[in-house]
C-alpha positions, 0 to 999 in steps of 0.5 A: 147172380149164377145163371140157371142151366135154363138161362145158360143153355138158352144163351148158348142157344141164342148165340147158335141161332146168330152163328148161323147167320153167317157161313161157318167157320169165317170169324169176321162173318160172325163178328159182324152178325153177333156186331149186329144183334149186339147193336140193335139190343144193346149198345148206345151209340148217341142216337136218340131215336132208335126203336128198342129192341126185344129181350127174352123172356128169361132175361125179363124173368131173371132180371138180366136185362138190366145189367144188359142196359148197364152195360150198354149205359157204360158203353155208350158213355165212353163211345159218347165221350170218345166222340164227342169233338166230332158232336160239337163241331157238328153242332157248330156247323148247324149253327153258322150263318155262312158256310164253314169248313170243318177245319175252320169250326176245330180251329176256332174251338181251340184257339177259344177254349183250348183242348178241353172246350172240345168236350163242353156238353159231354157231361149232360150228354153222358147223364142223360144215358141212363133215365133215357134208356130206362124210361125207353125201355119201361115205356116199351114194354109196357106198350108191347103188352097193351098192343097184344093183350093177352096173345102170345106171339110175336110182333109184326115189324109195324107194330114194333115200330109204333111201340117203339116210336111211342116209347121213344116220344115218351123217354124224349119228352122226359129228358128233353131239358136235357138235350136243350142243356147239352146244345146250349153247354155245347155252343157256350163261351169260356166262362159263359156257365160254370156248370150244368146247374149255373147253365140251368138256373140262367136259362131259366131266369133268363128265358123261362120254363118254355125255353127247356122245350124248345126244338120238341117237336121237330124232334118228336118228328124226328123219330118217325122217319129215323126208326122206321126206316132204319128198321123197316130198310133193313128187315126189307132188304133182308127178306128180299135177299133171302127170297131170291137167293132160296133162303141162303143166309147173307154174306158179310157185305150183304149184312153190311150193305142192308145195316149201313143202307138203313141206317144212312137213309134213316140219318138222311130222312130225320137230319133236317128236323134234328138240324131245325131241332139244334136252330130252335132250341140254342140260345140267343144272338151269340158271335164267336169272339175271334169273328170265325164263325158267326153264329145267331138264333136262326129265326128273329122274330116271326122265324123262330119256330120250327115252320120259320126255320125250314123257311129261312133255310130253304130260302137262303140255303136251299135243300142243301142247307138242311143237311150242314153238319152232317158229314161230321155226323157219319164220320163218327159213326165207325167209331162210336159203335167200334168202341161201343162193341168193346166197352160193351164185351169188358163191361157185360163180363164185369157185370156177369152176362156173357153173351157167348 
């Protein structure tokens, strides 16, 4: 579909007030400002609990929006695909009942299922993309419109926030089996399941209905500290870099340093309920063929809930206990959005958006 002259020159202007951000005539300043809105808007990176973010009024009208979540969907299947070695060997971390170096949990997945086992889970992973992100997205607008009524103005930063966590608990509790089925295909044996049916049909005959529920809610959890934080972090040091420096637009590093600050202390806040998240939701008592790396249901018996779990952690591991795995979790970050960025160009051009 051709764009109007409106929606043309509205881009172009969109694209201008980005330029902006960064000081004239440096490319990597404007790369990491356009990097930046590309991300928050678009791009799907494997983070679940992210708050959307707003398209225009043009896009909504003219139905560009989805080809922006198309692009974004296609994006973050490849940056999901890209990186998913480093997603299981963080799941294997979270799982291990002594401690493991990352070394240790590569060797002993391909020494178990060889090269292609380094990429058991992706396939669910990649599938929930798009009715996670289209369930989101609805669910947001929606809210937004029940949050102002009939006003026409902008939202302030907490009211986006409670829209966003809304609609991000709403997409969560939809595609949540699915997350269960990605963590179980992900820590299963060779020949374990055949596929993301056989798993699904074995779960449930062998656990029940429950068991695609288990880990909710600290994972609904979860989404309070990560989007809060990870918004508020970065719109706070922002705005307190403008105030003392008379309005001067921030530099590179000081983008930089608000979205990388943001984003970690978002990470650092929600990592132990995604962690107890993992722990709650696996399957049963399961060891490693090789005797590498033990791995049980964190909690038996009066341990297997959420509460339960924090408490065993806490007391056999102490705090550091709630944070195993994550170091493979921010390895994969540069990446992921690296890949995303470019998957995103190519595939918003096939999909006619051009952004620029």
């Amino acid at each position: 579909m051709l764009r109007s002259n409106n929606q043309f020159n509205t881009m172009q202007s969109e694209y201008y007030n980005l330029h902006q951000m960064a000081v004239a005539g440096d490319v990597l300043e404007d790369f990491v400002v356009i990097f930046r809105d590309m991300m928050n808007r678009y791009l799907d990176i494997g983070e679940d609990m992210n708050v959307p973010d707003d398209f225009t009024q043009i896009e909504l009208q003219s139905g560009m929006w989805w080809r922006h979540l198309a692009a974004g969907g296609i994006a973050g299947a490849v940056s999901r695909t890209c990186t998913a070695p480093l997603d299981r060997i963080k799941v294997f971390l979270q799982v291990q009942t002594q401690k493991t170096a990352i070394s240790d949990s590569l060797r002993y997945m391909l020494q178990e299922g060889g090269l292609r086992s380094m990429w058991r889970g992706n396939g669910i992973n990649v599938l929930k993309i798009a009715p996670e992100s289209a369930i989101k997205f609805a669910a947001y607008e929606k809210i937004k419109r029940l949050i102002r009524g009939e006003e026409k103005r902008q939202m302030s930063i907490g009211e986006r926030f409670m829209a966003g966590a809304a609609a991000g608990g709403i997409s969560q509790t939809v595609i949540y089996p699915m997350e269960v089925l990605k963590t179980r295909l992900a820590l299963r044996r060779t020949g374990q399941y055949k596929g993301i049916v056989d798993a699904a049909k074995k779960i449930y005959i062998l656990e029940g209905l429950r068991s695609f529920y288990r880990g909710y809610i600290p994972n609904i959890l979860g989404i309070i500290p990560y989007a809060g934080i990870d918004l508020a972090v970065y719109e706070t040091l922002k705005k307190k870099y403008l105030s003392c420096h008379n309005d001067e637009q921030p530099s590179f590093l000081v983008l930089l340093a608000c979205g990388s600050a943001s984003s970690t202390l978002g990470q650092v806040c929600s990592y132990p309920l995604a962690l107890v998240r993992t722990l709650v939701s696996k399957c049963k008592y399961t060891t490693s063929p090789l005797g590498a790396i033990p791995m049980k249901q964190a909690g038996a018996g009066n341990d297997d809930n959420m509460m339960g779990v924090f408490r065993k952690i806490l007391r056999t591991e102490g705090i550091c206990g709630l944070y195993r795995g994550i170091t493979p979790n921010f390895i994969k970050v540069l990446p992921a959005v690296s890949i995303s960025y470019v998957v995103y160009e190519y595939a918003s051009r096939g999909l006619g958006v051009n952004m620029t």
